[in-house]
ZAMARGU-4260 file (C-alpha; in steps of 0.2 Angstrom, whole numbers, plus 5000, padded with zeros to 4 digits):
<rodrens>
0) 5151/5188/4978 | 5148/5205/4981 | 5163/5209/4969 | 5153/5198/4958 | 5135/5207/4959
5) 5143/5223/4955 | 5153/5220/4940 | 5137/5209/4935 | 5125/5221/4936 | 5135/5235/4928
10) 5137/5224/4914 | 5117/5220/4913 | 5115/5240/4915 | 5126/5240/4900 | 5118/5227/4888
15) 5102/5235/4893 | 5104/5254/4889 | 5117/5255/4881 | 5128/5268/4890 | 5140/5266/4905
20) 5133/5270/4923 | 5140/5283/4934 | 5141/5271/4949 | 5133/5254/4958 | 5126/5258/4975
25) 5122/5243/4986 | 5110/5240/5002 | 5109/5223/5011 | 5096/5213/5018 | 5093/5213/5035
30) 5088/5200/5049 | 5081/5203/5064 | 5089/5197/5080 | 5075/5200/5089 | 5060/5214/5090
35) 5045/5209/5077 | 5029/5218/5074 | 5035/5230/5087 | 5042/5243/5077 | 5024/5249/5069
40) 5017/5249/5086 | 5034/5262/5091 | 5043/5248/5101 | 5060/5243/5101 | 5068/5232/5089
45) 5087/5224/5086 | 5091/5219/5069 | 5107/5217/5059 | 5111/5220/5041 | 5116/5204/5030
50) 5133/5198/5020 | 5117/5197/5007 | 5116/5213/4996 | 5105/5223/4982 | 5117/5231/4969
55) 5109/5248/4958 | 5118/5252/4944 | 5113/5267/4940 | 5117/5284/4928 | 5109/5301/4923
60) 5098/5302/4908 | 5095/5321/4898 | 5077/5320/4900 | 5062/5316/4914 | 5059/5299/4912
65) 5066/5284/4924 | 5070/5267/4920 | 5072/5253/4929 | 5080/5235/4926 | 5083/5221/4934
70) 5092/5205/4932 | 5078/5195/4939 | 5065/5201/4927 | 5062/5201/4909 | 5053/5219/4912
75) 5061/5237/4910 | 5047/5249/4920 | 5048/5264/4911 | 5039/5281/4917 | 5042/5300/4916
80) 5046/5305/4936 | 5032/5317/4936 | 5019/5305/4932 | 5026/5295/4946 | 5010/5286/4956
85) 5004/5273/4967 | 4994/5268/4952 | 5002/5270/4939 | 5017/5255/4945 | 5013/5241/4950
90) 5024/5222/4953 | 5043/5224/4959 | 5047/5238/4951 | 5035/5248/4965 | 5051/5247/4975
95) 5062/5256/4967 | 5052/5269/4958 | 5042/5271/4975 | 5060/5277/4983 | 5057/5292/4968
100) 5040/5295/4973 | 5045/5298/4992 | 5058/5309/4988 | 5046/5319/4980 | 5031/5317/4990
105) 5040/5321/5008 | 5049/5339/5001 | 5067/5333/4998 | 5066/5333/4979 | 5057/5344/4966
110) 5052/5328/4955 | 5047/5343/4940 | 5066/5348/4938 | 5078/5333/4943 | 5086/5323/4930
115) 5078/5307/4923 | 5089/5290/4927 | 5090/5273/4920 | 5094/5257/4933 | 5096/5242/4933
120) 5096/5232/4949 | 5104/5213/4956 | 5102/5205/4970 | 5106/5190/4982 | 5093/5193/4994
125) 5081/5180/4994 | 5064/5187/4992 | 5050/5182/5002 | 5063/5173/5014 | 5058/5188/5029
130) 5077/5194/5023 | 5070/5212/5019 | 5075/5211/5000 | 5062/5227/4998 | 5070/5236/5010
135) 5089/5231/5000 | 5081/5237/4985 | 5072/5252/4993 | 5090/5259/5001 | 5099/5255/4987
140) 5091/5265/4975 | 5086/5279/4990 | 5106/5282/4993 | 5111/5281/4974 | 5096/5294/4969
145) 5101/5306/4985 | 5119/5309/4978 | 5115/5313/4960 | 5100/5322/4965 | 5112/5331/4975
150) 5101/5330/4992 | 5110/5332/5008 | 5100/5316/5018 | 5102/5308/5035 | 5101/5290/5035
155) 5087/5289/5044 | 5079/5304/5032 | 5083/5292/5018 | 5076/5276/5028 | 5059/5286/5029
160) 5059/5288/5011 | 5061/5271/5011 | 5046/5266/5024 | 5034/5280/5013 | 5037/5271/4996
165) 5033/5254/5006 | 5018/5261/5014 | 5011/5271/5003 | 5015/5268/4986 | 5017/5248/4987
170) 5005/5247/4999 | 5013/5236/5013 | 5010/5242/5031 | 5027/5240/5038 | 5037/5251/5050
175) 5053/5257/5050 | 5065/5244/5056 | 5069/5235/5037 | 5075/5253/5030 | 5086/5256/5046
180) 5094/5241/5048 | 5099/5242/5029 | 5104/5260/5029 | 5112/5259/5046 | 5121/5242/5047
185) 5137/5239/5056 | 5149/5226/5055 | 5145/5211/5070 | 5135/5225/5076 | 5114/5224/5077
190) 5104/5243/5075 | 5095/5246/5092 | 5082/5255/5085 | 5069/5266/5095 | 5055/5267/5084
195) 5045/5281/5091 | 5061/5293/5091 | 5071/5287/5077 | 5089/5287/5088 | 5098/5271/5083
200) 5114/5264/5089 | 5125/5251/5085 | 5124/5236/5098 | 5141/5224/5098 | 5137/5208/5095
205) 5152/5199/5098 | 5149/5184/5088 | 5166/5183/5079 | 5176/5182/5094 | 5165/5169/5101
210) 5165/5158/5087 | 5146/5160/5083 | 5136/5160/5068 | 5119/5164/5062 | 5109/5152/5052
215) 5095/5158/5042 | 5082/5142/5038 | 5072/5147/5022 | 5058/5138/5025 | 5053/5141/5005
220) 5037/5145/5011 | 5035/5163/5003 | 5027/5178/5014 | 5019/5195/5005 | 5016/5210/5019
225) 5004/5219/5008 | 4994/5204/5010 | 4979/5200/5025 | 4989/5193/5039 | 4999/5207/5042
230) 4987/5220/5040 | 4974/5211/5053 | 4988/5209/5067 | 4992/5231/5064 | 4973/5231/5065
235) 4973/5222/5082 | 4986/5231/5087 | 4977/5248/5084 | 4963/5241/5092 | 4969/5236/5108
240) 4978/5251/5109 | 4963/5263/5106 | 4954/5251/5120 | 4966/5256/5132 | 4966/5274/5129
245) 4985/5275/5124 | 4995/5283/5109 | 5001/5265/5102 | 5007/5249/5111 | 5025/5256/5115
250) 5015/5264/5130 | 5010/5249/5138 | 5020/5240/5151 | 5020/5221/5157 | 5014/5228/5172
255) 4998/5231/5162 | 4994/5218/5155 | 4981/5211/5169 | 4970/5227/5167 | 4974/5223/5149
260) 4967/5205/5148 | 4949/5212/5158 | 4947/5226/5144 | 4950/5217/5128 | 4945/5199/5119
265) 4955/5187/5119 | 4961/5188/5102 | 4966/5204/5104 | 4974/5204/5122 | 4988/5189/5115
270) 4991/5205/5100 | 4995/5216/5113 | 5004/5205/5123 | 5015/5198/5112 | 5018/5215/5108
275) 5022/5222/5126 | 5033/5204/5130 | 5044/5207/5115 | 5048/5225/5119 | 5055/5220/5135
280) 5065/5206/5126 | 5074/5217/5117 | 5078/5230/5128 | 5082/5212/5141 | 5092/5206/5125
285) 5104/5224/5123 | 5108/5224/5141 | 5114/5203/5140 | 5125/5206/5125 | 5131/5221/5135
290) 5134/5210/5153 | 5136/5193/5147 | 5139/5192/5128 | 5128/5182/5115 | 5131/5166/5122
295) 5117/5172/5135 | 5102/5178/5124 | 5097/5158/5119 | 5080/5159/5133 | 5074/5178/5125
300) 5076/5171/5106 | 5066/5155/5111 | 5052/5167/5123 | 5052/5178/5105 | 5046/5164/5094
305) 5035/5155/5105 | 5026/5172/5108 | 5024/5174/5091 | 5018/5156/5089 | 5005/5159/5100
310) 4999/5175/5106 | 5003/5185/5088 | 5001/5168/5080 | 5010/5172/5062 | 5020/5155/5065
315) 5018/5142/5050 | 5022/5124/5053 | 5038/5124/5043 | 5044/5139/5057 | 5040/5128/5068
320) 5051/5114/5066 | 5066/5122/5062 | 5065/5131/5075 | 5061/5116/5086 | 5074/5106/5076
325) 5088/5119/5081 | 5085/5119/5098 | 5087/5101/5099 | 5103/5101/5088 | 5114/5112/5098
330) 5108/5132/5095 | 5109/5144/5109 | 5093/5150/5104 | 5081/5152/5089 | 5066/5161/5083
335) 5058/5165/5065 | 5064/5182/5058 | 5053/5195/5050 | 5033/5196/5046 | 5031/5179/5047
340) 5018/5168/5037 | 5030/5159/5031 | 5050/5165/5026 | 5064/5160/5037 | 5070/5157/5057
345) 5087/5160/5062 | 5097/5151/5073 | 5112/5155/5087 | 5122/5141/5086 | 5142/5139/5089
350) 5151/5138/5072 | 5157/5122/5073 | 5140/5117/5075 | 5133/5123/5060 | 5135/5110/5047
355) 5124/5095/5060 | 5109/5109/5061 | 5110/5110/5042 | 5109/5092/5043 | 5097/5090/5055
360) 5084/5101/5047 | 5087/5094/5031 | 5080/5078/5038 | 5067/5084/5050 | 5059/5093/5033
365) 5058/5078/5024 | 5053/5069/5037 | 5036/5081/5039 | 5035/5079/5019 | 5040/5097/5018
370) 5049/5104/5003 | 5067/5105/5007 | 5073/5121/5014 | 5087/5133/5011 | 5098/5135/5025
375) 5117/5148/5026 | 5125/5157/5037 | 5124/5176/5039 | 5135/5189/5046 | 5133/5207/5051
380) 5136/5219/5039 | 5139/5237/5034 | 5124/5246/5028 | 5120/5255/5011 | 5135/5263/5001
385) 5143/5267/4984 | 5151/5253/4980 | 5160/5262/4964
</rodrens>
C-alpha cells in the first residue's frame, strides 16, 4: 500500500504541476495506547505511530508562492509564503501551509528568502477517526520543507512546528503528543512522551512475538478538535488547576485528589481527576509491558476508557459499545483513542481473535441501529521519512 500512495501521489503531483517532484516524504497516523488529554495539561502519554501514512510530494518552485494539492480535494490552495496567515487559509489546507507558517513564526526559517514549493499530498489515514490524520499531514510536509529549506531540526523541534501550526494557525487546542508520535514512531514500539520536558523514548511493545493485534473501531462518527468539547474540558482543566494553585495538572498527585474534591465543583473535580488517574495509568502501563508484557495492560486500558466515560466524559454511545462489545469478545483490554466525541476505540486482542471482534461489533452496531463501523488492524510503525 505504501508503495502504492507514493508512486500515486507523485503521479497526481505530476498531472497537477506539471513538473517532476524532488521527492515524497511520508508521516503516519498515530494511535494512542493510552494517555488522552494529558499531554496539554504536561502529563505523560504512550502512543504509537500507525501502518497508515500521509504521502507529500513535493518540489522547489523559482519564486515565493506555495502550492498545495491533494488527492482528496478538488482545491489547489495557492499563496505567496510571505503573506502566510491564520487568516488568510482556511479548510484542510491549514495543515500543511500552517507547518510553513511555524517555521517562520518560531525563527527556523526566514519565510522572506526561502524558495516557494508546489505539494501535493495522499493519504490513508482516516480523518476524523482520532487517527491523527492532521498530525500525518503536519510531519509530513514539516520533515519535507526542513530538508530543502536546508534547516538542521530535531524531531521534536519539528514536532513543535507541528503543534504551533495546529494551535495557532488552525486553531485547534491540542498538545504535543499527535506530532511526536508521528515524527518519532518505532517499529512495535509506543513513544513514552513526557510532555512537560519533551524527552521521549521508545517503549517495546512486544505485540509481534505474542501474537497480538490492535483493532481500531471507526465508529464513523467524525470528531473536530477545533470544536467546543475539547476546548471546554482544557478550560476545565486550566481552571481546576488555577484552583489548586499549581503550574498545570501534571503537578497534582492521586494522593490529592481528596483536597482536590473539597476545593472544586463537581464538574470540574471529575476533569482533574481523570486527568491525574490517567497519568498514573500510563507510567503503571510502561512499567507492565517492561515486567509482564502487553498481555497484562488489559485492567489500565478498561480504567482509561471508563475514566473518560465518566469523569472527562468525551465518550459517545458508539465508543461505548465497542468498546463494551470487545471486552466481551475476547480483548485484553480496550478503550477509545484520541479526542474523543466521536472517532475510534482500539482493541488488545490475540490475533487469532481478531476476525470474531470484527464480527461481533459488526452486529452489536446494527443491532443499536447504528451505521456500520469500520474496523482494521494496526501495527507500530516507523515515524516521518523520505520515502524517495
Amino acid at each position: 500500500m505504501s508503495q502504492d500512495l507514493r508512486d500515486l501521489v507523485r503521479q497526481e503531483f505530476e498531472a497537477a504541476y506539471g513538473t517532476t517532484p524532488i521527492g515524497v516524504w511520508s508521516s503516519p497516523g498515530r494511535a494512542n495506547l493510552i494517555g488522552e488529554h494529558t499531554d496539554y495539561n504536561e502529563g505523560f502519554v504512550l502512543p504509537f505511530g500507525i501502518d497508515r501514512r500521509t504521502f507529500a510530494a513535493v518540489g522547489v518552485r523559482d519564486d515565493t508562492r506555495i502550492r498545495v494539492g491533494s488527492t482528496f480535494s478538488d482545491e489547489v490552495a495557492e499563496i505567496d509564503i510571505a503573506e502566510l496567515s491564520p487568516e488568510a487559509v482556511d479548510g484542510w489546507a491549514a495543515y500543511p501551509l500552517g507547518v510553513a507558517w511555524a517555521l517562520g513564526q518560531l525563527g527556523h526559517a526566514d519565510l522572506a528568502a526561502v524558495p516557494g514549493v508546489d505539494i501535493m499530498l495522499e493519504s490513508d489515514v482516516p480523518v476524523g477517526a482520532g487517527l491523527s490524520s492532521s498530525a500525518a499531514i503536519e510531519g509530513a510536509v514539516a520533515i519535507a520543507l526542513a530538508e530543502l529549506w536546508r534547516l538542521d531540526l530535531t524531531r521534536v523541534e519539528l514536532a513543535r512546528v507541528g503543534r504551533k501550526a495546529e494551535n495557532d494557525f488552525v486553531g485547534a487546542p491540542t498538545g504535543i503528543m499527535d506530532q511526536m508520535a508521528s515524527l518519532l514512531g518505532r517499529d512495535d514500539a509506543a513513544v513514552f512522551i513526557d510532555c512537560r520536558s519533551e524527552e521521549a523514548e521508545a517503549v517495546d511493545l512486544g505485540l509481534a512475538e505474542n501474537d497480538l493485534a490492535i483493532l481500531v473501531i471507526d465508529t464513523q462518527v467524525e470528531h473536530q478538535h477545533a470544536s467546543g468539547g475539547y476546548r471546554e474540558r482544557r478550560a476545565s482543566c486550566e481552571a481546576g488547576a488555577a484552583a489548586l494553585g499549581v503550574a498545570s495538572l501534571r503537578d497534582v498527585t492521586v494522593d490529592d485528589l481528596p483536597r482536590a474534591q473539597q476545593l472544586l465543583d463537581d464538574v470540574t473535580f471529575r476533569r482533574v481527576r481523570h486527568v491525574v488517574t490517567e497519568n498514573q495509568r500510563v507510567l503503571d502501563t510502561v512499567a507492565t509491558l517492561a515486567s509482564e508484557g502487553p498481555t497484562a495492560i488489559g485492567e489500565l486500558l478498561d480504567a482509561s476508557h471508563r475514566s473518560m466515560r465518566d469523569d472527562f466524559e468525551i465518550s459517545v454511545p458508539e465508543l461505548d459499545l465497542a468498546v463494551e462489545t470487545a471486552q466481551e469478545n475476547g480483548a485484553i483490554g480496550a478503550r477509545m483513542t484520541g479526542g474523543g466525541f466521536g472517532g475510534s476505540a482500539i482493541a488488545l486482542v490475540h490475533r487469532d481473535l481478531v476476525s470474531r471482534l470484527q464480527v461481533a461489533v459488526d452486529g452489536a452496531f446494527a443491532e443499536h441501529g447504528f451505521a456500520q463501523p469500520v474496523t482494521f488492524t494496526v501495527t507500530p510503525s516507523a515515524g516521518a521519512r523520505r520515502e524517495s
